[in-house]
C-alpha distance (Angstrom), angle and dihedral (degrees) to the residues before:
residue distance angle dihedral
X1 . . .
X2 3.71 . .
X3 3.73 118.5 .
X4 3.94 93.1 -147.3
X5 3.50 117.2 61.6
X6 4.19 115.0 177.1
X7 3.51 119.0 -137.9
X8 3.72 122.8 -109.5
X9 3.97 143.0 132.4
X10 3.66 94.7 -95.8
X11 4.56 93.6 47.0
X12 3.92 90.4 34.2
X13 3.90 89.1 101.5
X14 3.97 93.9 33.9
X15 3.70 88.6 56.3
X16 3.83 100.5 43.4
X17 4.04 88.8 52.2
X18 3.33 92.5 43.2
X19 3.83 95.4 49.1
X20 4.09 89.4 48.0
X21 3.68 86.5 58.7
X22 3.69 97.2 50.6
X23 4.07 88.9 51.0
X24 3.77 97.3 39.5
X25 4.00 86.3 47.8
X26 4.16 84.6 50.7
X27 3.96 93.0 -108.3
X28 4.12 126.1 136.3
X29 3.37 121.7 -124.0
X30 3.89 131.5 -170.3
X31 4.08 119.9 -129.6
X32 3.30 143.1 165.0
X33 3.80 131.7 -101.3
X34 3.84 138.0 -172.0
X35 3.99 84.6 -91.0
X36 3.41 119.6 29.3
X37 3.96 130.6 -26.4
X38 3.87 119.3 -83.0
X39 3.70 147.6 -167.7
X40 4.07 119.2 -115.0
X41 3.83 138.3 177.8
X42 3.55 138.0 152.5
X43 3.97 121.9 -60.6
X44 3.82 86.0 -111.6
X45 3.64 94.3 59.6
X46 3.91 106.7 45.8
X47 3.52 87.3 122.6
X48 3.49 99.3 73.5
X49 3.98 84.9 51.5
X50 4.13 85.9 60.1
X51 3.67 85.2 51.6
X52 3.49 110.9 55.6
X53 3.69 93.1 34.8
X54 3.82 92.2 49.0
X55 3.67 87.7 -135.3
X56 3.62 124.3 170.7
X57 3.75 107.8 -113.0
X58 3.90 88.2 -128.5
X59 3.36 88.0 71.3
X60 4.29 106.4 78.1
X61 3.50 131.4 -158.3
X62 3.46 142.9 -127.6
X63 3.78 143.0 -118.3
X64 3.88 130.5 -126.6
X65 3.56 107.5 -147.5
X66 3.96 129.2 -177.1
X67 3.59 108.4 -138.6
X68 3.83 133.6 23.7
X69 4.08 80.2 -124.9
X70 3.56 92.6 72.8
X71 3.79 103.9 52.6
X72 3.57 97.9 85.5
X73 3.86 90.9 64.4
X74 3.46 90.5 59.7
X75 4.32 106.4 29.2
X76 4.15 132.2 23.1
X77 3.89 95.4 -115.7
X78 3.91 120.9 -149.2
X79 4.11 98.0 -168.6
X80 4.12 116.0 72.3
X81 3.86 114.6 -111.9
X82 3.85 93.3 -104.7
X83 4.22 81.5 65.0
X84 3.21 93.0 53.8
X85 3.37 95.6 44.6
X86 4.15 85.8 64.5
X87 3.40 95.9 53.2
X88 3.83 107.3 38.8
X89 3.32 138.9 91.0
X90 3.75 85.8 52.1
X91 3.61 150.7 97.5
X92 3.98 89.5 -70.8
X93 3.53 134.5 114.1
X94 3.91 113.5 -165.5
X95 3.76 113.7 -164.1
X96 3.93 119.8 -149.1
X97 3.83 133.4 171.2
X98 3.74 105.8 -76.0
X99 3.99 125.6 -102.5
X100 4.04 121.0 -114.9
X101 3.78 81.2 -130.3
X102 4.04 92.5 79.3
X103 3.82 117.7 79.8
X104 3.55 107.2 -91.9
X105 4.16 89.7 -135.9
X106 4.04 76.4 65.7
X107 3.92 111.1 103.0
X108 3.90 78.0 -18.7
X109 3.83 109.3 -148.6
X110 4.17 96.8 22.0
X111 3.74 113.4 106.4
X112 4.11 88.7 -163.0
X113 3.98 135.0 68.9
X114 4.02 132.5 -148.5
X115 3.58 107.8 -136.4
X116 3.68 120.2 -164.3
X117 3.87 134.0 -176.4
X118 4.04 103.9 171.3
X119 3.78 119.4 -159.5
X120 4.11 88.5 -108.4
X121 3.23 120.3 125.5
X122 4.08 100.1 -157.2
X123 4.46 84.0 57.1
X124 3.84 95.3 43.5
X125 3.79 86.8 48.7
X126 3.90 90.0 43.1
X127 3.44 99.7 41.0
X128 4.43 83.7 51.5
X129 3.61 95.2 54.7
X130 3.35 99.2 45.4
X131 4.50 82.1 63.6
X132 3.33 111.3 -164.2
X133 4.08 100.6 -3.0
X134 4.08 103.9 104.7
X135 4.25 114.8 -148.8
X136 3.39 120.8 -112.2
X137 4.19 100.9 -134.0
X138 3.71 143.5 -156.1
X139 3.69 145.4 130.5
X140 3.78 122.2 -71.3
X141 3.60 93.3 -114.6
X142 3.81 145.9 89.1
X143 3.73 111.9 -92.9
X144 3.74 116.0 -85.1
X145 3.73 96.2 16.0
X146 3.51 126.1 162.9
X147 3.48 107.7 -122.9
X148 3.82 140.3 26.6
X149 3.63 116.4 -106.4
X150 4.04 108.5 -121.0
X151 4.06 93.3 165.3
X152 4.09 129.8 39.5
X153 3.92 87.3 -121.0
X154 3.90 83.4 64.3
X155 3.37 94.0 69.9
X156 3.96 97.3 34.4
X157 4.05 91.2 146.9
X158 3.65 103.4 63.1
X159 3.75 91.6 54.7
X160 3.43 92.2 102.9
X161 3.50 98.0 54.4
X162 3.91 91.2 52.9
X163 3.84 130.4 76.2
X164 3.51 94.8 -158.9
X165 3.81 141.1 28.9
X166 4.01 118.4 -173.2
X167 3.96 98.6 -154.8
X168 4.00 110.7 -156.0
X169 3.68 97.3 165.8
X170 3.37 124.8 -109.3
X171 4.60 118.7 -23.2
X172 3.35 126.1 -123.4
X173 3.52 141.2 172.5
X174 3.80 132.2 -101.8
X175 3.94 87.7 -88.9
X176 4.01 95.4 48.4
X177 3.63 95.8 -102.3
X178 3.88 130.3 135.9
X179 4.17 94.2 -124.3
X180 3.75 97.0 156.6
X181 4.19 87.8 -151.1
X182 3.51 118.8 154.8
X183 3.68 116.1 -148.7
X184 3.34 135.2 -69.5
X185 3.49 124.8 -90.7
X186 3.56 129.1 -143.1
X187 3.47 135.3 -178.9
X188 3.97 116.8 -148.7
X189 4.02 98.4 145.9
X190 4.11 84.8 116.0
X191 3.79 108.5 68.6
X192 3.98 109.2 -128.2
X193 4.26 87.6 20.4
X194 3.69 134.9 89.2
X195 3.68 130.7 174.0
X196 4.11 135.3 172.4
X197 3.61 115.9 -106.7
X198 3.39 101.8 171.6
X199 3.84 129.3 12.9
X200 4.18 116.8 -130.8
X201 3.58 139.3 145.6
């Protein structure tokens, strides 16, 4: 089977049953997002993420989620629903103290969580199927890299590391541009607080 599969209508299912396989089977695949394109596998498996990034392990990941429903099974939010409503789908991670429910080897020694639901349909749709099985996220790149990858040619050298890459041409923002922003980043682990921890879209 190929390893790249391009996004359309007509390989939109192909591609999401193919991807679930990869995850369930404990693979990595690449995908895109409203932002740039990342890397995903199962909560169970982060550590292969750690690996082929060579990331430090002080550095934690994130989870792509489907629904603003499920967040409080995996994070203690400090916002009501309807405000989270407002500010996803979209190129926003909010960060809120972590739930006992994730493994505690996960993001070992960090108390909070990134929680991500981009405004992608292919992730969303993903991120569904998969039920009740959160993805382990992160950017398709080595650690400390220069530049955000927007196409799967930019990160050409961790193919080999990756069972399967979910091509959907090149990302741009809202306005048609090649930005090359990651998302937002927004503290909310302190109830009644919020600050910016990383600027994005």
């Amino acid at each position: 089977m190929d390893k790249i599969i391009r996004l359309t209508d007509s390989t939109f299912e192909v591609a999401i049953s193919r991807a679930v396989a990869v995850l369930e089977s404990g693979g990595i695949i690449a995908l895109p997002t409203d932002t740039i394109y990342g890397l995903s596998t199962t909560l169970n498996n982060a550590d292969k993420l750690f690996k082929l990034k060579f990331r430090s392990r002080t550095k934690p990941f994130a989870l792509f989620l489907s629904d603003v429903t499920e967040i409080s099974k995996w994070a203690i939010p400090t916002i009501d629903i309807h405000t989270m409503r407002r500010l996803l789908p979209g190129p926003v991670t909010l960060v809120f103290n972590r739930s006992s429910r994730l493994p505690a080897n996960f993001n070992e020694g960090h108390r909070t969580i990134g929680i991500r639901i981009p405004d992608h349909s292919f992730v969303r749709a993903l991120s569904k199927r998969l039920g009740d099985t959160p993805l382990t996220q992160t950017s398709a790149n080595f650690s400390g890299a220069a530049e955000n990858p927007v196409s799967v040619e930019d990160f050409e050298e961790l193919w080999p590391g990756v069972d399967l890459i979910i091509d959907d041409d090149v990302l741009r923002d809202p306005t048609g541009k090649v930005s090359r922003c990651g998302s937002t980043v927004v503290n909310l682990s302190i109830p009644g607080t919020y600050s910016i921890i990383r600027d994005g879209w």
